[in-house]
DRENPA-3360 file (N, C-alpha, C; in nm, 2 decimals, always signed):
BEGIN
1 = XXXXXXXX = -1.47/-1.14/-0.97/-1.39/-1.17/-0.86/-1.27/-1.07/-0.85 ~ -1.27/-1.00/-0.73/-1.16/-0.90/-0.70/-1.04/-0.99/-0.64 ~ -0.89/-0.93/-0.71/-0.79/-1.01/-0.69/-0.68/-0.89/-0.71 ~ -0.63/-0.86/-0.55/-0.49/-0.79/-0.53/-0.35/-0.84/-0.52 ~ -0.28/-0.85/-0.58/-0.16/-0.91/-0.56/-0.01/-0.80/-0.57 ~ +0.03/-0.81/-0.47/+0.13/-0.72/-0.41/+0.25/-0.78/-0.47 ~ +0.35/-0.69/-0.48/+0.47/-0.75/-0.44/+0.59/-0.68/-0.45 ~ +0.72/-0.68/-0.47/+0.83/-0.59/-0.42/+0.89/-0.55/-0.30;
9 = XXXXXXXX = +0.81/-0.63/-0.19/+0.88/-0.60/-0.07/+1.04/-0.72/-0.08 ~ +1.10/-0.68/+0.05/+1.24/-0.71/+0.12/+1.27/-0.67/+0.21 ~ +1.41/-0.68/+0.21/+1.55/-0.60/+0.32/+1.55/-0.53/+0.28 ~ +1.63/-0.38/+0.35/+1.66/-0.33/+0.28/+1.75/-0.25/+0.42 ~ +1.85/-0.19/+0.41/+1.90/-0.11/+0.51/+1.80/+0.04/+0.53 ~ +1.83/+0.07/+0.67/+1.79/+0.21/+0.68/+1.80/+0.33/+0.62 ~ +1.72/+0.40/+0.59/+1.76/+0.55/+0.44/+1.76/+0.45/+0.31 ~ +1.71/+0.35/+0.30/+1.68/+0.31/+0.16/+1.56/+0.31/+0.12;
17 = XXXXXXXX = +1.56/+0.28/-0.02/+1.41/+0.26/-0.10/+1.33/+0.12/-0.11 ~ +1.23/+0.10/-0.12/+1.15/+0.01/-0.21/+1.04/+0.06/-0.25 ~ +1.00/+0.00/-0.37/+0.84/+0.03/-0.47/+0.78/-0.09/-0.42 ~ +0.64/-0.09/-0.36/+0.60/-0.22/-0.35/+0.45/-0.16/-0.46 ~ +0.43/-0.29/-0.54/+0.33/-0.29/-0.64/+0.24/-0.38/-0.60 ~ +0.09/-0.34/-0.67/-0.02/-0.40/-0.66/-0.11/-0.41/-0.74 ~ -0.09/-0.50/-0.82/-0.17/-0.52/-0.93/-0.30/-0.55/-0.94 ~ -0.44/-0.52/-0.95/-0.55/-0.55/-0.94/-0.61/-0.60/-1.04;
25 = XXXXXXXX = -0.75/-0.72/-1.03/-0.81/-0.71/-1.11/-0.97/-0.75/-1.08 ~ -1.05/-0.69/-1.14/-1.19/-0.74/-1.10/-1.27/-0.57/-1.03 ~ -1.12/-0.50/-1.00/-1.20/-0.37/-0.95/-1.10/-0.30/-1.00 ~ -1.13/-0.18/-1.10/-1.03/-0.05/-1.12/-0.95/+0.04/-1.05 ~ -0.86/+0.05/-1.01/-0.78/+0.12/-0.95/-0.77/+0.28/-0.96 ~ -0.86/+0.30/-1.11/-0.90/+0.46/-1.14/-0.99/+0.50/-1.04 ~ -1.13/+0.43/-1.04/-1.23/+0.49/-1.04/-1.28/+0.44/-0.89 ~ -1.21/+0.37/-0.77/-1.26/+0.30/-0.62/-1.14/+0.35/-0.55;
33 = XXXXXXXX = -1.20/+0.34/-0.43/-1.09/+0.34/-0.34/-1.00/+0.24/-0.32 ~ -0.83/+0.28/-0.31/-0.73/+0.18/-0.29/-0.61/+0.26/-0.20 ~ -0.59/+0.16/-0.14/-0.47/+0.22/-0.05/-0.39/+0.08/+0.00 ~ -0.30/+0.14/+0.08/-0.19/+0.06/+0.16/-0.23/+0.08/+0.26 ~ -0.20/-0.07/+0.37/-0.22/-0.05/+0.47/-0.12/-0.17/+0.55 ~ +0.00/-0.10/+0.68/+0.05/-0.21/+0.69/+0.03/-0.29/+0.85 ~ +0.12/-0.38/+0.89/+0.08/-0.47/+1.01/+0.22/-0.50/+1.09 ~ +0.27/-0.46/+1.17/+0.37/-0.51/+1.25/+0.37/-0.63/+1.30;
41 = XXXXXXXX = +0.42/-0.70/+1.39/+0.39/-0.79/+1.48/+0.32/-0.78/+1.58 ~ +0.24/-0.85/+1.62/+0.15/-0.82/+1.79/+0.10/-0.71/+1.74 ~ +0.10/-0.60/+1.61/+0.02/-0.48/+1.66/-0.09/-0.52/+1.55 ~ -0.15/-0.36/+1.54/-0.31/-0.35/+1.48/-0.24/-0.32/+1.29 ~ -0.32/-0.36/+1.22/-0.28/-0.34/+1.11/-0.38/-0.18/+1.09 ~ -0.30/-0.05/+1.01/-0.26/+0.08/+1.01/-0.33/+0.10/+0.90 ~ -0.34/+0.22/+0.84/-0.37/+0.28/+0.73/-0.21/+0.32/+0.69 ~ -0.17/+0.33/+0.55/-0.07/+0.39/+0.52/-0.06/+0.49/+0.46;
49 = XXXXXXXX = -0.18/+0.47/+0.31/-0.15/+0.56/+0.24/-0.29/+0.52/+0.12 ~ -0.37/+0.61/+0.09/-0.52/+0.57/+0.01/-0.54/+0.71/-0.06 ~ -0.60/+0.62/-0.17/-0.67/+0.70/-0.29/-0.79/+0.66/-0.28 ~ -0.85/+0.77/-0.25/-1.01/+0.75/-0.22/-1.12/+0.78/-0.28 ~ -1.20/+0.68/-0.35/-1.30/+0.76/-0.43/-1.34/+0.86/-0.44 ~ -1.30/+0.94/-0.53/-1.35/+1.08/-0.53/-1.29/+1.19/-0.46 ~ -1.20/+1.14/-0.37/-1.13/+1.27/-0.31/-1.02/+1.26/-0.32 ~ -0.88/+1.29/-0.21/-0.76/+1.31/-0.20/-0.71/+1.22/-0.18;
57 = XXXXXXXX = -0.60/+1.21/-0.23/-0.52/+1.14/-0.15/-0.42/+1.20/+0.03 ~ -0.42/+1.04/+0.06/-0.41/+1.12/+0.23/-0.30/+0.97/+0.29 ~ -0.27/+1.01/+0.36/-0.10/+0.96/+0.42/-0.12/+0.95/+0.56 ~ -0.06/+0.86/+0.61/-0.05/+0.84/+0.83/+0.02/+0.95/+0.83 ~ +0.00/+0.99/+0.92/+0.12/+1.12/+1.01/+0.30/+1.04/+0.99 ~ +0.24/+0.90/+1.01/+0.42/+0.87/+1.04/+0.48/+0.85/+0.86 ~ +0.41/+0.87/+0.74/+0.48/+0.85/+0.66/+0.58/+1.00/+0.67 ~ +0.52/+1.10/+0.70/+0.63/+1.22/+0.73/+0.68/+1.26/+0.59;
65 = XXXXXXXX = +0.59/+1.25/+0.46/+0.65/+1.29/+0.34/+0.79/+1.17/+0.26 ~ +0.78/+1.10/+0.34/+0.87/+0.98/+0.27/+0.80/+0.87/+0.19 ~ +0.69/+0.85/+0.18/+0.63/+0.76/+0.10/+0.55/+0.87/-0.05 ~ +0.52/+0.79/-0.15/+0.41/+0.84/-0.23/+0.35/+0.72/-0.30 ~ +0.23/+0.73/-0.28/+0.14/+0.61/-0.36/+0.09/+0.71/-0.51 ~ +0.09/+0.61/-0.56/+0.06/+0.64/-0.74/-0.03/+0.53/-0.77 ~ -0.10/+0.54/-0.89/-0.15/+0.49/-0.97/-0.11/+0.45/-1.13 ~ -0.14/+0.36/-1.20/-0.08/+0.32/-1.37/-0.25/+0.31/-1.36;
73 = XXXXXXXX = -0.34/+0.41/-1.44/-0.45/+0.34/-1.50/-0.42/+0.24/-1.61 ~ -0.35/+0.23/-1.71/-0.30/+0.12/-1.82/-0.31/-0.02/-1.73 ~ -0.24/+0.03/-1.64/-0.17/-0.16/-1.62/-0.23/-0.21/-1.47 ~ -0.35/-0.11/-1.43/-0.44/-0.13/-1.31/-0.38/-0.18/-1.23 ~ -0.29/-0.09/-1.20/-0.19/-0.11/-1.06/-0.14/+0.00/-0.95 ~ -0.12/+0.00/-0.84/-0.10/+0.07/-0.76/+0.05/+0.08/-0.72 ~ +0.12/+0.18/-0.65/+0.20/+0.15/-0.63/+0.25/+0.25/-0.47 ~ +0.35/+0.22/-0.40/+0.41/+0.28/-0.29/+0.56/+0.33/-0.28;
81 = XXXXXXXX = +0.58/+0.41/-0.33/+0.71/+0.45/-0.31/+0.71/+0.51/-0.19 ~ +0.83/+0.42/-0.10/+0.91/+0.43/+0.00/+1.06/+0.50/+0.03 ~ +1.06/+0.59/+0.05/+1.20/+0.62/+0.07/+1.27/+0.66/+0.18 ~ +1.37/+0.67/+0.26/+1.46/+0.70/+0.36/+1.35/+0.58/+0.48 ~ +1.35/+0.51/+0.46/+1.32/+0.42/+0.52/+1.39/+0.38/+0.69 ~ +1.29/+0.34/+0.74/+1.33/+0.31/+0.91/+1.30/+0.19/+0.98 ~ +1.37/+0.16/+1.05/+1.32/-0.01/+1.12/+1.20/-0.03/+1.16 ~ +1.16/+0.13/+1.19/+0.98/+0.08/+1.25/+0.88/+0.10/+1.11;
89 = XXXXXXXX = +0.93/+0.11/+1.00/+0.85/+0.11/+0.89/+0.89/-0.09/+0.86 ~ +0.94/-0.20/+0.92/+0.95/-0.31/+0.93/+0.77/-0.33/+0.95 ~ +0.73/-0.43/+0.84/+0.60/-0.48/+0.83/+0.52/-0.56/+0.73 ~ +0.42/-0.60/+0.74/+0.39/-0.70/+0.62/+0.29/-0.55/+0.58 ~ +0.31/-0.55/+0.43/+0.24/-0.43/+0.36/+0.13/-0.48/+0.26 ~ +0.01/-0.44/+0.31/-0.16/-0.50/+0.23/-0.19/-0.36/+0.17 ~ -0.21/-0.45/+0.04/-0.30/-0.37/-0.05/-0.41/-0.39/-0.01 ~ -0.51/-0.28/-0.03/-0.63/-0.28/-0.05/-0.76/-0.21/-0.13;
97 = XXXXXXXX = -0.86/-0.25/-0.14/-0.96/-0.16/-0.27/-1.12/-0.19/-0.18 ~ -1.17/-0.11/-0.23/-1.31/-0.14/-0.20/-1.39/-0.11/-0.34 ~ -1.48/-0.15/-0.39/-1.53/-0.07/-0.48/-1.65/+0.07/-0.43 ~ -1.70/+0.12/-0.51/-1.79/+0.26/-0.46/-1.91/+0.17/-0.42 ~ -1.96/+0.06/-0.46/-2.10/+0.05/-0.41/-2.12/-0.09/-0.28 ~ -1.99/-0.11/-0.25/-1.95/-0.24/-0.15/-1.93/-0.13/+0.02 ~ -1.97/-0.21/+0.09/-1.93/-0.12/+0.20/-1.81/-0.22/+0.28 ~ -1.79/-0.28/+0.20/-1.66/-0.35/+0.28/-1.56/-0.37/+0.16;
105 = XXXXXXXX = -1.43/-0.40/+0.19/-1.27/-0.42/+0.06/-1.26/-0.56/+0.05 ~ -1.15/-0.55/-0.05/-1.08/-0.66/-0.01/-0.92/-0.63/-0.03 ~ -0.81/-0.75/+0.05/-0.70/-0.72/+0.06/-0.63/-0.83/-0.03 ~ -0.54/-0.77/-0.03/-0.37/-0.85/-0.13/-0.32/-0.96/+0.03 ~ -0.28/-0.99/-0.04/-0.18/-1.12/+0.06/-0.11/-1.06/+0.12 ~ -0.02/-0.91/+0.11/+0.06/-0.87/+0.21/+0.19/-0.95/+0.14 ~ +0.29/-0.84/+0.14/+0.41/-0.87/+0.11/+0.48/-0.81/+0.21 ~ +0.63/-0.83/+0.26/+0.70/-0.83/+0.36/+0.83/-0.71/+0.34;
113 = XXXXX = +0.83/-0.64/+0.45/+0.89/-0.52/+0.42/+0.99/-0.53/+0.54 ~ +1.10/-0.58/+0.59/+1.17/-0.57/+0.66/+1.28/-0.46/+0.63 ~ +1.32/-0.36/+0.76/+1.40/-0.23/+0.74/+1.50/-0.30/+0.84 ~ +1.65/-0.29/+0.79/+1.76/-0.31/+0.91/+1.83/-0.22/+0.98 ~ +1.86/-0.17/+1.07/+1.96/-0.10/+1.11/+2.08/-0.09/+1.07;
% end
């Protein structure tokens, strides 16, 4: 049973940081695809930021070099570093994984990232 659980979101003022973490278990975070992906209100939920089996890692146009996703193989966890942060980066932030032989993922509960002016 695959099981993502997120967390570290908040407030935080504009030009600040947060780490939001995602701890997996049931699928490796080394060896599958995993990424962030977030969801505003009323809109479509996004790609953010993914490690992709086997290839690169790759970023939305709007993270603009302010985010970086990492990996802990030890402690099968993912992570998003956020920085200079902006009110429209305000959203509920899902982890996600698929494994290599699944043609569909699964997501984390979404933890909550509000940016203030």
């Amino acid at each position: 049973q695959v099981q993502l659980v997120e967390s570290g979101g908040g407030l935080v003022q504009a030009g600040g940081s947060l780490r939001l973490s995602c701890t997996a278990s049931g699928i490796s975070v080394s060896t599958n695809t995993i990424g962030w992906y977030r969801q505003a209100p009323g809109k479509q939920r996004h790609l953010v930021a993914q490690i992709p089996d086997g290839g690169s890692t790759n970023y939305a146009d709007f993270v603009e070099g302010r985010f970086t996703i990492s990996r802990d193989h030890a402690k099968n966890t993912v992570y998003l570093q956020m920085n200079s942060l902006k009110p429209e980066d305000t959203a509920v932030y899902y982890c996600y994984g698929r494994r290599s032989w699944e043609r569909s993922g699964y997501w984390g509960q979404g933890t909550q990232v509000t940016v203030s002016s």
